[in-house]
C-alpha positions in Angstrom: 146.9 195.5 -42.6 144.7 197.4 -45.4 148.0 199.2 -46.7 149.9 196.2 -46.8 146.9 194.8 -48.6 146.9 197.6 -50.7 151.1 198.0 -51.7 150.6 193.9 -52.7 147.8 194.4 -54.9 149.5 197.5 -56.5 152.4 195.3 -57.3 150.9 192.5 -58.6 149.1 195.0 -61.2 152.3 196.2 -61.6 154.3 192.9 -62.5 151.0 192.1 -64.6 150.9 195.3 -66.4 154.8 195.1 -67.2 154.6 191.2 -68.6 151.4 192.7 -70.8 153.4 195.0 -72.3 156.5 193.0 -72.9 154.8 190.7 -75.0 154.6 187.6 -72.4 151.0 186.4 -73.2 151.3 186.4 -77.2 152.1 182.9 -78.6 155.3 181.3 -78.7 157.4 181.3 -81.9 156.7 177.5 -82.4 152.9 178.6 -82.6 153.2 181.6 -85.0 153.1 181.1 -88.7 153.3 183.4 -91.5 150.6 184.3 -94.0 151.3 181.3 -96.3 149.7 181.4 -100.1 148.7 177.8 -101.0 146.6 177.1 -104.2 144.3 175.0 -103.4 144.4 171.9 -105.7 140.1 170.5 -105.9 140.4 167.1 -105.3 136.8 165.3 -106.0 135.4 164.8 -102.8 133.8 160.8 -103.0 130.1 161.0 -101.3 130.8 157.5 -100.0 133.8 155.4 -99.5 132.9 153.2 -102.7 132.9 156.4 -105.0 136.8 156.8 -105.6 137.7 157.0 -108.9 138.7 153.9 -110.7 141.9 153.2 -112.3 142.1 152.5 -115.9 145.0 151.6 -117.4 144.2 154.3 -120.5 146.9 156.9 -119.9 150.7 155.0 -119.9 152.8 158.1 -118.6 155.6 158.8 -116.3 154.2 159.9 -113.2 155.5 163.8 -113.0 158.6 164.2 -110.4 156.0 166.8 -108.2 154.0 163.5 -108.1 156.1 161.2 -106.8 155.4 158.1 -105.0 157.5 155.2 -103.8 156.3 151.9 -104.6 158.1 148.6 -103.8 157.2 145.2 -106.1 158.4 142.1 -105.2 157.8 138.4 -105.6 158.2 136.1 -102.5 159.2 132.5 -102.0 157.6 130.1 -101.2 154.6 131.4 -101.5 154.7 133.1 -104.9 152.7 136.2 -103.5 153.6 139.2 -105.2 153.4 142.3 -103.0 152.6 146.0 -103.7 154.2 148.3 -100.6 153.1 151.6 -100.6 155.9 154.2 -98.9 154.2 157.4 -99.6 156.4 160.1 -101.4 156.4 164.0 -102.6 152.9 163.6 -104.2 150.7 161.7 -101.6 148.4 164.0 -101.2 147.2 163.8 -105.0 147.1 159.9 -105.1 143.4 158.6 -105.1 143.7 155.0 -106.1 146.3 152.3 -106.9 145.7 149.2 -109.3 147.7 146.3 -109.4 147.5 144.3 -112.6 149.3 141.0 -112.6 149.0 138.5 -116.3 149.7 135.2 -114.1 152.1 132.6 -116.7 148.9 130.4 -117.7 147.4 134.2 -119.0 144.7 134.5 -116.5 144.6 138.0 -115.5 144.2 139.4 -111.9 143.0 142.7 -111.0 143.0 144.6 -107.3 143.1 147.8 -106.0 145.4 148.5 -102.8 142.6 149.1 -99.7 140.1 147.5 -102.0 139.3 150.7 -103.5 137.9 151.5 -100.1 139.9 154.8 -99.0 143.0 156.5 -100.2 146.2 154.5 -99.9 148.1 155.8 -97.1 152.1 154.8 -96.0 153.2 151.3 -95.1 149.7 149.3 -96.9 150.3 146.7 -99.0 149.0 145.0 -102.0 148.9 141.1 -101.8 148.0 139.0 -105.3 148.5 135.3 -105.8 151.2 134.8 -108.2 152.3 131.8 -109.7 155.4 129.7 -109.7 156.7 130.7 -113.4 157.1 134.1 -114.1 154.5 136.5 -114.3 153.7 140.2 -115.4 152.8 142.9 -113.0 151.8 146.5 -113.8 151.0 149.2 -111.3 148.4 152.3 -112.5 148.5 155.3 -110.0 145.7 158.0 -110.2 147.0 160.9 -109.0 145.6 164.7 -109.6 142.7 163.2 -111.8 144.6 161.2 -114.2 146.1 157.6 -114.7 149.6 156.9 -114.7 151.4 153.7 -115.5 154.2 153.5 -112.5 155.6 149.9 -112.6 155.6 147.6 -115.5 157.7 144.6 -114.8 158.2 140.3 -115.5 157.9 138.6 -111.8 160.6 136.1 -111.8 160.6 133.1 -108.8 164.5 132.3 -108.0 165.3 129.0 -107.3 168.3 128.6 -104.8 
């Protein structure tokens, strides 16, 4: 019984020994990474949620092609809501506010930041402002990377059937 004991246990330091040595215990493929060099980009950490920066519509400049986001402005019947959909895009990580801007047709004009100026936009939120039922004027500002970009700058026609 003790050498049968004994030629079990011999094997199973075997098999162990041989699945060590093979490689068998490092990580998968799917887990390994190579040494990547990213550049850290500083992006101002806000102490508190209220402390994002705040869009001013100063700087009226294409937003660079590196800082890409998709943004989707429309006008909706019956209602006359105009919406702001936020889709993300190649620079998402570098946007820190949105500002929708929208001159109503009796010239009062109406301010709002997407998320209330509360957190970061992130995909799929959405911008609602009370339009009106002539047409009015809607501008979108994007902060991205520290400075103010005018993305959208359009008239906000109702259609009649």
């Amino acid at each position: 019984m003790f050498m049968h004991l004994t030629v079990i246990l011999a094997a199973l330091a075997g098999v162990i020994l041989c699945s060590l040595v093979a490689g068998c215990t490092s990580p998968t493929q799917a887990e390994m990474r190579p040494a990547e060099t990213v550049t850290p980009v500083p992006t101002p950490v806000p102490a508190s949620p209220t402390e994002l920066p705040t869009a001013t519509p100063v700087q009226v400049d294409t937003l660079p092609a590196e800082q890409f986001v998709d943004l989707q402005l429309t006008k909706e019947r019956p209602d006359y809501t105009i919406h702001l959909l936020y889709n993300g895009g190649k620079g998402e990580a570098q946007v820190q506010n949105i500002l929708m801007q929208v001159t109503l047709s009796d010239g009062q004009v109406v301010q709002a930041y997407m998320n209330d100026n509360q957190r970061r936009p992130r995909r799929g939120d959405e911008l609602v402002v009370q339009g009106s039922r002539g047409t009015d004027h809607a501008e979108v500002f994007v902060t991205s990377a520290g400075r103010t970009y005018k993305v959208l700058d359009q008239p906000m026609v109702t259609y009649s059937l």
